[in-house]
CHARMM-style PDB file with segment names, atoms N, HN, CA, C and O in Angstrom:
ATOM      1  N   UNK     1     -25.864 -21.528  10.459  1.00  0.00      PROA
ATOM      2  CA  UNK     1     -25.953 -20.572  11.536  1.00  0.00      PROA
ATOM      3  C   UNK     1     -24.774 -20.683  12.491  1.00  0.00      PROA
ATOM      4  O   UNK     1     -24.376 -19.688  13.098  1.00  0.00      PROA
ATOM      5  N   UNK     2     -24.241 -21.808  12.626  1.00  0.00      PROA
ATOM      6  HN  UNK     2     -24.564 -22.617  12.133  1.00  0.00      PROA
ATOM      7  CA  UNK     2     -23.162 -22.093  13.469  1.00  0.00      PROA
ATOM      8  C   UNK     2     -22.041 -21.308  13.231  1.00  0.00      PROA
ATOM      9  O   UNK     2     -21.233 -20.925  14.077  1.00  0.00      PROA
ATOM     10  N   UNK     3     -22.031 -21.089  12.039  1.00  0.00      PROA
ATOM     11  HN  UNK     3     -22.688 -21.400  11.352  1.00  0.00      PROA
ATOM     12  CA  UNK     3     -20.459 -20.900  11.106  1.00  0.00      PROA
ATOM     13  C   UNK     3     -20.738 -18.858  11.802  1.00  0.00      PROA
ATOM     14  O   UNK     3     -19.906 -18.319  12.532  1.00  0.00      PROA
ATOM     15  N   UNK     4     -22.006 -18.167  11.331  1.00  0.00      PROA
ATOM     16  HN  UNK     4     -22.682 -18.605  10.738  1.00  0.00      PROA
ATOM     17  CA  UNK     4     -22.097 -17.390  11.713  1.00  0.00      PROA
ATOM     18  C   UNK     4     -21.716 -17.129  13.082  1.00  0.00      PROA
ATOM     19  O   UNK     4     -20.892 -16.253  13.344  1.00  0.00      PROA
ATOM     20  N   UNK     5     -22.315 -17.900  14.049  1.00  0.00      PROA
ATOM     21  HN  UNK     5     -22.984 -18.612  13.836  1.00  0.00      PROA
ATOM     22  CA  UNK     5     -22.135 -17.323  15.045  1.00  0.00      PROA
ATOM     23  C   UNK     5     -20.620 -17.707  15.566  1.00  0.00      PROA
ATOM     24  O   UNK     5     -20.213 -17.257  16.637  1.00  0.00      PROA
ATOM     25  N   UNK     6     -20.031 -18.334  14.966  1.00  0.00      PROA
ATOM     26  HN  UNK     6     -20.361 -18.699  14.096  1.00  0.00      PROA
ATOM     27  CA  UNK     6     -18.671 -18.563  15.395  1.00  0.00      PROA
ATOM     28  C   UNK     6     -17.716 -17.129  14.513  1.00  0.00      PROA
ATOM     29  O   UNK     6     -16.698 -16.637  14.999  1.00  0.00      PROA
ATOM     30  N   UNK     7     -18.190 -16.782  13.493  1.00  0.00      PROA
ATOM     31  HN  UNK     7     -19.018 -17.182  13.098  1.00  0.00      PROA
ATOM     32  CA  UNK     7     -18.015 -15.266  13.238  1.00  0.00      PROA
ATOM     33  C   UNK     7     -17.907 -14.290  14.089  1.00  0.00      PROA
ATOM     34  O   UNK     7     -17.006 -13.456  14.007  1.00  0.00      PROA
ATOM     35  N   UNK     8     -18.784 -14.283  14.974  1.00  0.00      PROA
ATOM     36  HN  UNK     8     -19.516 -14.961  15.041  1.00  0.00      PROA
ATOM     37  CA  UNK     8     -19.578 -13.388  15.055  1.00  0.00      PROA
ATOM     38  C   UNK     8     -18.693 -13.308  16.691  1.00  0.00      PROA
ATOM     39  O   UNK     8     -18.761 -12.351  17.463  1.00  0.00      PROA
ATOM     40  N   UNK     9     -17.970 -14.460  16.894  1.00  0.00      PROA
ATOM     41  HN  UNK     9     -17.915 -15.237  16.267  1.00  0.00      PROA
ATOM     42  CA  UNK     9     -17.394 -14.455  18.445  1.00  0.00      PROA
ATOM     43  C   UNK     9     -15.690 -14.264  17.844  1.00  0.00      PROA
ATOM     44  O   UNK     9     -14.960 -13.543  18.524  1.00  0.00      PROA
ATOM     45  N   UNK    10     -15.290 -14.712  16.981  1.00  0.00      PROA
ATOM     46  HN  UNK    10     -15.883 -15.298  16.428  1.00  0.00      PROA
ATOM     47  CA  UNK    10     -13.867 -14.265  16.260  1.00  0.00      PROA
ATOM     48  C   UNK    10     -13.839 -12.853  16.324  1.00  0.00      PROA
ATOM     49  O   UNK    10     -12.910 -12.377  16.977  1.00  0.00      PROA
ATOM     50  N   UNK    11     -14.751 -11.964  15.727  1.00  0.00      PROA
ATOM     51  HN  UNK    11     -15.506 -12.351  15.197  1.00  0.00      PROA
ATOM     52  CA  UNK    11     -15.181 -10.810  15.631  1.00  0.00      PROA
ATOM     53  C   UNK    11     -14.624  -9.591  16.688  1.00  0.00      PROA
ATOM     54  O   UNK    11     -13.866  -8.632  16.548  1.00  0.00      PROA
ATOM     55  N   UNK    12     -15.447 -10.176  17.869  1.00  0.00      PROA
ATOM     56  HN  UNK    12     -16.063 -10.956  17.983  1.00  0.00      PROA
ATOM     57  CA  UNK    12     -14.946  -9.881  19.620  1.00  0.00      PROA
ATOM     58  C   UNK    12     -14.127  -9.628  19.682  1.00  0.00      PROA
ATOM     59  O   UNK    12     -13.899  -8.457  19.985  1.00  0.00      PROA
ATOM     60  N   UNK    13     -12.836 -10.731  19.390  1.00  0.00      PROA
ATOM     61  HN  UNK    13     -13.020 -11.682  19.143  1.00  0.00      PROA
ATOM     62  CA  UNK    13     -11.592 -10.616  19.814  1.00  0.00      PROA
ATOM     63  C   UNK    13     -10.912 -10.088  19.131  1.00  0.00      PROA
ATOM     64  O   UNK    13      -9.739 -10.115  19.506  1.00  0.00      PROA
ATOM     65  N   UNK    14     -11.196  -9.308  17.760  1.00  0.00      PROA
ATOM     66  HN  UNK    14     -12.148  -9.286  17.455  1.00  0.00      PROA
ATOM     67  CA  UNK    14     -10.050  -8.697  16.659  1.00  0.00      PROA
ATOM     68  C   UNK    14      -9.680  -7.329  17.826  1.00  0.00      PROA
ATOM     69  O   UNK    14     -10.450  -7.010  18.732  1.00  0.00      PROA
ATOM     70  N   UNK    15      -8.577  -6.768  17.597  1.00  0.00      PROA
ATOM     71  HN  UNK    15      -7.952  -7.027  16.861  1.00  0.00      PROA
ATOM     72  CA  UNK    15      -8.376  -5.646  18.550  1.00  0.00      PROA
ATOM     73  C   UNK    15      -8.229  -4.368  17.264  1.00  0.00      PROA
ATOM     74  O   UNK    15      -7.380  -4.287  16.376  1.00  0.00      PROA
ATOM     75  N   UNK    16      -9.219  -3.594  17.523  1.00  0.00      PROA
ATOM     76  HN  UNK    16      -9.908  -3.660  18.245  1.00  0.00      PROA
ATOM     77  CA  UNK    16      -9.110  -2.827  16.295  1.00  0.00      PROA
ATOM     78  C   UNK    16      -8.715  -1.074  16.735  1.00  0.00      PROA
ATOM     79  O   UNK    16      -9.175  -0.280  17.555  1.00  0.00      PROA
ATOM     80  N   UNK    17      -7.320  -1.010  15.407  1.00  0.00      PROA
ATOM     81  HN  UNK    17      -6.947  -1.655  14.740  1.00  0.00      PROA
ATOM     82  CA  UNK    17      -7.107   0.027  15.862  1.00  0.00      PROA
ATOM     83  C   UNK    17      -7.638   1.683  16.392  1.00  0.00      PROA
ATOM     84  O   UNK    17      -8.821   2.024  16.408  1.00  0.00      PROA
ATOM     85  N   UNK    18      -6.753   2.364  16.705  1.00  0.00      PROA
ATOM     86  HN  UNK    18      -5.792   2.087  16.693  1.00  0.00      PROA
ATOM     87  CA  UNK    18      -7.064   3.412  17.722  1.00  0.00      PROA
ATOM     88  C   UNK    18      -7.482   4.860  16.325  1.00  0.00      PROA
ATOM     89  O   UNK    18      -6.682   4.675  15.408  1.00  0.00      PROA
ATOM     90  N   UNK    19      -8.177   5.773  16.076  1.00  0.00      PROA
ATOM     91  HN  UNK    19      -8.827   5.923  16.821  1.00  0.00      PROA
ATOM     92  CA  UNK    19      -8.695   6.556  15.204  1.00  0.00      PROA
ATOM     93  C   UNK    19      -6.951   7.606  14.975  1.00  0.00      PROA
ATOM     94  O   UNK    19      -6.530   8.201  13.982  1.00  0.00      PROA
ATOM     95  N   UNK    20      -6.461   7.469  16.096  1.00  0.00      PROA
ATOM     96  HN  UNK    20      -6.803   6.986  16.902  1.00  0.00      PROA
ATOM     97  CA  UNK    20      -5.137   8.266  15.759  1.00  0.00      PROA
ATOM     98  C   UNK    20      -4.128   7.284  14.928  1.00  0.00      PROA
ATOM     99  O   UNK    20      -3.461   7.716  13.989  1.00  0.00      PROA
ATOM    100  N   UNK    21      -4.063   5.468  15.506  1.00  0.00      PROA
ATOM    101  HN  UNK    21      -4.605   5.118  16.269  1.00  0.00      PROA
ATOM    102  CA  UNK    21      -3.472   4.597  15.147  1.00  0.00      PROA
ATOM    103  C   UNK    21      -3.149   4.893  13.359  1.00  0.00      PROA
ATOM    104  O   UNK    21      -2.183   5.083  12.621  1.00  0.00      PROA
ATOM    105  N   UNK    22      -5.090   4.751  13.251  1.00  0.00      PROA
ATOM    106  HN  UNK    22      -5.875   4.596  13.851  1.00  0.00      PROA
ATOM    107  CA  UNK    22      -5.214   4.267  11.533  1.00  0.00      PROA
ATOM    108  C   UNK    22      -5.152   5.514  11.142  1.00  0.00      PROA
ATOM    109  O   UNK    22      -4.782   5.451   9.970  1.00  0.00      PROA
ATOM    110  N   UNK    23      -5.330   6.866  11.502  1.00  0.00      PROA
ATOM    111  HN  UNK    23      -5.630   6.917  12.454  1.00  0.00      PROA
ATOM    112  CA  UNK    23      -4.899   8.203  10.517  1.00  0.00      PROA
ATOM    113  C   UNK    23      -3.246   7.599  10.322  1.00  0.00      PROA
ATOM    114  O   UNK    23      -2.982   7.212   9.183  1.00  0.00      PROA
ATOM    115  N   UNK    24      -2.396   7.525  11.121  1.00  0.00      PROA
ATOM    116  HN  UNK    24      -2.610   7.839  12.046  1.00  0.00      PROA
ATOM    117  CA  UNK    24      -1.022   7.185  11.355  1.00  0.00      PROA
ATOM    118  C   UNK    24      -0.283   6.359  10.070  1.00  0.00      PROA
ATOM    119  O   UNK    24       0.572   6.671   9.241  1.00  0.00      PROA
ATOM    120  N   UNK    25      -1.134   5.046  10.373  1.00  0.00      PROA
ATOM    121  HN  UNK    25      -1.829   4.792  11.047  1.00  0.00      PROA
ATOM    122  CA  UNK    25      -0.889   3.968   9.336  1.00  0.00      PROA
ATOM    123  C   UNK    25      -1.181   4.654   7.831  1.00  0.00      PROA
ATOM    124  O   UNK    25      -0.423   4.807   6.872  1.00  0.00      PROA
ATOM    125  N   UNK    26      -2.322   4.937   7.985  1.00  0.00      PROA
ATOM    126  HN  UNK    26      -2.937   4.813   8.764  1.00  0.00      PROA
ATOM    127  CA  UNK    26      -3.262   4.977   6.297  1.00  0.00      PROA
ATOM    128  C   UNK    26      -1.933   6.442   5.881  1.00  0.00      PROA
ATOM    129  O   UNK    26      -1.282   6.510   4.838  1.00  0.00      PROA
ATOM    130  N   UNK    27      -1.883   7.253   6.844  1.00  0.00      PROA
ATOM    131  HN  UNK    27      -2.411   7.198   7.691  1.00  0.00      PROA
ATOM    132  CA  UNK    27      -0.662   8.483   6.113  1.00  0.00      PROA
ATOM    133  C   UNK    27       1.089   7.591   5.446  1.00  0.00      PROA
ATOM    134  O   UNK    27       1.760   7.981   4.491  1.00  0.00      PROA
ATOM    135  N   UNK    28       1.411   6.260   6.440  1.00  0.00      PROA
ATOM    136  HN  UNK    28       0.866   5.944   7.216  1.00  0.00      PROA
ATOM    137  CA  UNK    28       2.458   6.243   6.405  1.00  0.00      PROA
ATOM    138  C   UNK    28       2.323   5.069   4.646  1.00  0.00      PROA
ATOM    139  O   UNK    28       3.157   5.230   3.755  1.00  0.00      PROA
ATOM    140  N   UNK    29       1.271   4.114   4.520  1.00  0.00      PROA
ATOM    141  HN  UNK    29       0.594   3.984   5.243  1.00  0.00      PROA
ATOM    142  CA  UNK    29       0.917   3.623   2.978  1.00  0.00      PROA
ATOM    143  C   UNK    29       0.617   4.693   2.608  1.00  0.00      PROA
ATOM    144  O   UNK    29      -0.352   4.106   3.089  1.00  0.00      PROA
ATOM    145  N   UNK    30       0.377   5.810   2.205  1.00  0.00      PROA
ATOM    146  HN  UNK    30       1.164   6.287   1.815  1.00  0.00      PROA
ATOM    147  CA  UNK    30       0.054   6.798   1.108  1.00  0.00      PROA
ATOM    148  C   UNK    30       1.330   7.542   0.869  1.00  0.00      PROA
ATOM    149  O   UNK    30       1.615   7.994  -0.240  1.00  0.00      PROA
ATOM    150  N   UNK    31       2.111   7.667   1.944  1.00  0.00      PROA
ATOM    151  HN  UNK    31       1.880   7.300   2.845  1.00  0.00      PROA
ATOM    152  CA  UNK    31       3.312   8.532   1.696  1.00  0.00      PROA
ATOM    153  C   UNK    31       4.475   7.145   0.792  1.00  0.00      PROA
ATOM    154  O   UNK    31       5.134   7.420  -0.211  1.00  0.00      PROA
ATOM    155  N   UNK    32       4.469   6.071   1.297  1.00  0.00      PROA
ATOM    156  HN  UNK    32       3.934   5.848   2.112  1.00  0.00      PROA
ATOM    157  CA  UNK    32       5.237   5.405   1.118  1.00  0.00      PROA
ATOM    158  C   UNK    32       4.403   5.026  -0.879  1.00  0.00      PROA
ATOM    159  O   UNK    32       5.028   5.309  -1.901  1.00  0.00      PROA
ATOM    160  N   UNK    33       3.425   4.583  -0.881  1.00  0.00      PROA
ATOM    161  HN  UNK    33       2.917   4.354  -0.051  1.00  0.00      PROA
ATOM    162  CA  UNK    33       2.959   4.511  -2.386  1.00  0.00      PROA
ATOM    163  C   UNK    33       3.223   5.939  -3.559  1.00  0.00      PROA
ATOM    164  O   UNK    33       3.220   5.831  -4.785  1.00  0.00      PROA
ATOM    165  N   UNK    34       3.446   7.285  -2.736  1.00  0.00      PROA
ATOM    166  HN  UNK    34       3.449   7.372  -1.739  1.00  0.00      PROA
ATOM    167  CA  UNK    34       4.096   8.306  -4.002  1.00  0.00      PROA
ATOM    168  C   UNK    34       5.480   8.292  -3.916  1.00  0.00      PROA
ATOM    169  O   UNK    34       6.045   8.707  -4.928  1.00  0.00      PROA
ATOM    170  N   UNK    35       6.275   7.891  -2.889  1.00  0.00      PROA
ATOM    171  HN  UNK    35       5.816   7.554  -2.067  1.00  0.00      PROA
ATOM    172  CA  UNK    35       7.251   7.761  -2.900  1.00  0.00      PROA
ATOM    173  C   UNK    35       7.938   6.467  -4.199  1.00  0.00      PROA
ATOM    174  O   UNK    35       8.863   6.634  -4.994  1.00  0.00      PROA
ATOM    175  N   UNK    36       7.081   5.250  -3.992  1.00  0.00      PROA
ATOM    176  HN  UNK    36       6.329   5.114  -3.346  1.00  0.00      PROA
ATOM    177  CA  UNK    36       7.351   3.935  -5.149  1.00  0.00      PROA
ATOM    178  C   UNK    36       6.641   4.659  -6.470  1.00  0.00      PROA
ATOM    179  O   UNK    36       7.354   4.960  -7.427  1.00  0.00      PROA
ATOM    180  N   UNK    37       5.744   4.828  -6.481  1.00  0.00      PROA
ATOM    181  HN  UNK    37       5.165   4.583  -5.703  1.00  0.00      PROA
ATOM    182  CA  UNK    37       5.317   6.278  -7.555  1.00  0.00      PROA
ATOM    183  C   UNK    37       6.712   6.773  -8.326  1.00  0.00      PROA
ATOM    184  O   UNK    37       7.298   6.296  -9.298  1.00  0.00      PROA
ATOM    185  N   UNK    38       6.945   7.711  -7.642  1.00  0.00      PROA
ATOM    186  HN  UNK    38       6.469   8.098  -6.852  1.00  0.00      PROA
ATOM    187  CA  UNK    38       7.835   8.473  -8.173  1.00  0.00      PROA
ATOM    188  C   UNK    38       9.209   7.455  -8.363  1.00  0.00      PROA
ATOM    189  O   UNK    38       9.551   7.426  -9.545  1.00  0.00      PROA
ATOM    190  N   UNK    39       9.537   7.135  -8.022  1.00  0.00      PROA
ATOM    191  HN  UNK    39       9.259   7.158  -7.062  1.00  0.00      PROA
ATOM    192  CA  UNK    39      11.202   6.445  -8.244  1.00  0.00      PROA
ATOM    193  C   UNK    39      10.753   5.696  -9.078  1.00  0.00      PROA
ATOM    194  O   UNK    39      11.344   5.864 -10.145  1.00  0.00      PROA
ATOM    195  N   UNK    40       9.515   4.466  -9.163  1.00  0.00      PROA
ATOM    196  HN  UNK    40       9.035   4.329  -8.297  1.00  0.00      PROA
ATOM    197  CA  UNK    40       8.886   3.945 -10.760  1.00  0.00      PROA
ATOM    198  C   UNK    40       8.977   4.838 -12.159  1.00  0.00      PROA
ATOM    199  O   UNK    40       9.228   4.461 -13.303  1.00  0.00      PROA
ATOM    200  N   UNK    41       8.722   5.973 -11.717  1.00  0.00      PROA
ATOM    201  HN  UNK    41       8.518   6.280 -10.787  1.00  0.00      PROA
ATOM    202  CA  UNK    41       8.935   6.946 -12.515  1.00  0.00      PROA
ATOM    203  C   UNK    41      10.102   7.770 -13.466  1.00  0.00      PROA
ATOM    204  O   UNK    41      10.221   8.203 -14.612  1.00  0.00      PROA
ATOM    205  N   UNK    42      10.767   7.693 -12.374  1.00  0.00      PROA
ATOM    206  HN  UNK    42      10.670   7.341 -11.443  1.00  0.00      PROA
ATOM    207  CA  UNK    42      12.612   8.236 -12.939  1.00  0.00      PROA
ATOM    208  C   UNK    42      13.058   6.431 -13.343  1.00  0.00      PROA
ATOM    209  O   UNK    42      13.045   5.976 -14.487  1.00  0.00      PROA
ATOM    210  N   UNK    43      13.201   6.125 -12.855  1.00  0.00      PROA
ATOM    211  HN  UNK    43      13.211   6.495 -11.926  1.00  0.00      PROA
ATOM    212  CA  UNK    43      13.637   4.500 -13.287  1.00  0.00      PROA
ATOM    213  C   UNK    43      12.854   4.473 -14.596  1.00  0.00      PROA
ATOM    214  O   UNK    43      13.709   4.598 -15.473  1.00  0.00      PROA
ATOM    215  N   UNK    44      11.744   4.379 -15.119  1.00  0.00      PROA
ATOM    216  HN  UNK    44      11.049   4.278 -14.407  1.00  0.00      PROA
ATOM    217  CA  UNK    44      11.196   4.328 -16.468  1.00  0.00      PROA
ATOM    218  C   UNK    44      11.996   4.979 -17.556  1.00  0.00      PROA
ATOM    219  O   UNK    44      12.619   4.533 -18.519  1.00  0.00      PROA
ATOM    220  N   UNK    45      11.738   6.370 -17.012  1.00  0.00      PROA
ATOM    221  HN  UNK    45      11.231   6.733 -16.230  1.00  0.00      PROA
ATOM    222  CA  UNK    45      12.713   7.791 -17.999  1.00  0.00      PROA
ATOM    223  C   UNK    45      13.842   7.601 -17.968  1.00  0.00      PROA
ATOM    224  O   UNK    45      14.483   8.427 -18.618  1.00  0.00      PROA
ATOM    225  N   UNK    46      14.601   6.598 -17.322  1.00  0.00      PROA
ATOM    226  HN  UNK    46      14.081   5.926 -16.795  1.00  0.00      PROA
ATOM    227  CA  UNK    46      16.184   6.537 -17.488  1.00  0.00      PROA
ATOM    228  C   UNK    46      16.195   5.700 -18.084  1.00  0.00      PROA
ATOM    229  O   UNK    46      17.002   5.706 -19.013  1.00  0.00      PROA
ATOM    230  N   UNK    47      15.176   4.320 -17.870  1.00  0.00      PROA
ATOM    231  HN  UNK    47      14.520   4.315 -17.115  1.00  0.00      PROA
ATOM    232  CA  UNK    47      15.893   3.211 -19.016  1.00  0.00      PROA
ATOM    233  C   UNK    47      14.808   3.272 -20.224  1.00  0.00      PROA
ATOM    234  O   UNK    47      15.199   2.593 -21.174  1.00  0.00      PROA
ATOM    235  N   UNK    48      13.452   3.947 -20.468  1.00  0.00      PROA
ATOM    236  HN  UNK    48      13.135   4.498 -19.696  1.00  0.00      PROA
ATOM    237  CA  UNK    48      13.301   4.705 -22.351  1.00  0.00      PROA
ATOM    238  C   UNK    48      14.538   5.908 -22.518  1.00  0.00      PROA
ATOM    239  O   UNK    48      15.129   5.771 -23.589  1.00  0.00      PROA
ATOM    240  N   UNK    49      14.933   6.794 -21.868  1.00  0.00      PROA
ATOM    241  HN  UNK    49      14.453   6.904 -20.997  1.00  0.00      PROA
ATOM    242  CA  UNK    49      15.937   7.430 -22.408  1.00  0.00      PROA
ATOM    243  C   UNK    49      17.235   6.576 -22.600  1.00  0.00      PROA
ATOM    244  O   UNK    49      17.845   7.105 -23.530  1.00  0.00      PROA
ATOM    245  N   UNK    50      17.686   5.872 -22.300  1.00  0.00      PROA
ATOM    246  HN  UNK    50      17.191   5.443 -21.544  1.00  0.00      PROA
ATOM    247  CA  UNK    50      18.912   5.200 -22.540  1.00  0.00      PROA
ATOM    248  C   UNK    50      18.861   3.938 -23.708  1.00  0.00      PROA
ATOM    249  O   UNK    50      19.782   3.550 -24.427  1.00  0.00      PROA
ATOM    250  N   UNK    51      17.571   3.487 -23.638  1.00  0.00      PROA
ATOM    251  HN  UNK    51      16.823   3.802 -23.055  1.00  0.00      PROA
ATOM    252  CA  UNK    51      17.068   2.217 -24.915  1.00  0.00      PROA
ATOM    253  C   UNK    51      16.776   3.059 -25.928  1.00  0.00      PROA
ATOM    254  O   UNK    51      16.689   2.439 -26.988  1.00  0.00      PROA
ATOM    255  N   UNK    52      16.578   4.291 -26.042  1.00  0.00      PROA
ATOM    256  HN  UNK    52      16.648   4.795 -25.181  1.00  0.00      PROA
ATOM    257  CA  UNK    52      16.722   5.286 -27.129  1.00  0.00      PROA
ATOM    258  C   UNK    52      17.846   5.722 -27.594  1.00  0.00      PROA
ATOM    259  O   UNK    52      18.102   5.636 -28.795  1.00  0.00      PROA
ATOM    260  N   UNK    53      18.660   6.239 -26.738  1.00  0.00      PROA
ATOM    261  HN  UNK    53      18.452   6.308 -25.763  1.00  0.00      PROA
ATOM    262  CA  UNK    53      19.692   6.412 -27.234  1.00  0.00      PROA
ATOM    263  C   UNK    53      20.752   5.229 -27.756  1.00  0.00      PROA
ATOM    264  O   UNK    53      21.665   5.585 -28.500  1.00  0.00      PROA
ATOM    265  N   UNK    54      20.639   3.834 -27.373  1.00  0.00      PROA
ATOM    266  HN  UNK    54      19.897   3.545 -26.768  1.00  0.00      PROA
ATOM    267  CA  UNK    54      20.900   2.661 -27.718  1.00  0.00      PROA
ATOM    268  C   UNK    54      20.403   2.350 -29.056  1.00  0.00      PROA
ATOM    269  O   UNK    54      21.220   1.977 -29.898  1.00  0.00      PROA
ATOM    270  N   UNK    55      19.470   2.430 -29.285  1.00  0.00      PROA
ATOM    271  HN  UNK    55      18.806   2.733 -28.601  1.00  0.00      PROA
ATOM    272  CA  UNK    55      18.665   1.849 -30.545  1.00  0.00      PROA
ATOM    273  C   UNK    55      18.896   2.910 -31.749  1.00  0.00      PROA
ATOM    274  O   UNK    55      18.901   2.542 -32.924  1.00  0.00      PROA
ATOM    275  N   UNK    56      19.084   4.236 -31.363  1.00  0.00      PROA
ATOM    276  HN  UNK    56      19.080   4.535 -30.408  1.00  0.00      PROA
ATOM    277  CA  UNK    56      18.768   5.187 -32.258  1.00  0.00      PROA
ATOM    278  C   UNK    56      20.085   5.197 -33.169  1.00  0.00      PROA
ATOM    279  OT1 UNK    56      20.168   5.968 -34.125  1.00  0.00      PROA
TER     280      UNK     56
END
């Protein structure tokens, strides 16, 4: 029970962000993950197109 309630006072003090904060954040990881998306993407198709044309 101790462990809980020492939870439970850690808890208190987290400062949790503002509803505009986390729209903010959560847009700027989603924009930034299609962005690594996509360049994962052309980077793939350039080096199977080029290990193809290598091998072939």
């Amino acid at each position: 029970m101790k462990f809980l309630r020492s939870v439970k006072d850690e808890m208190k003090q987290v400062s949790w962000p503002s509803k505009k904060q986390l729209r903010k954040d959560t847009l700027v990881v989603i924009e930034t993950s299609i962005i690594f998306a996509a360049l994962f993407f052309v980077m793939d198709t350039v080096i199977q197109t080029a290990f193809g044309w290598i091998l072939k």
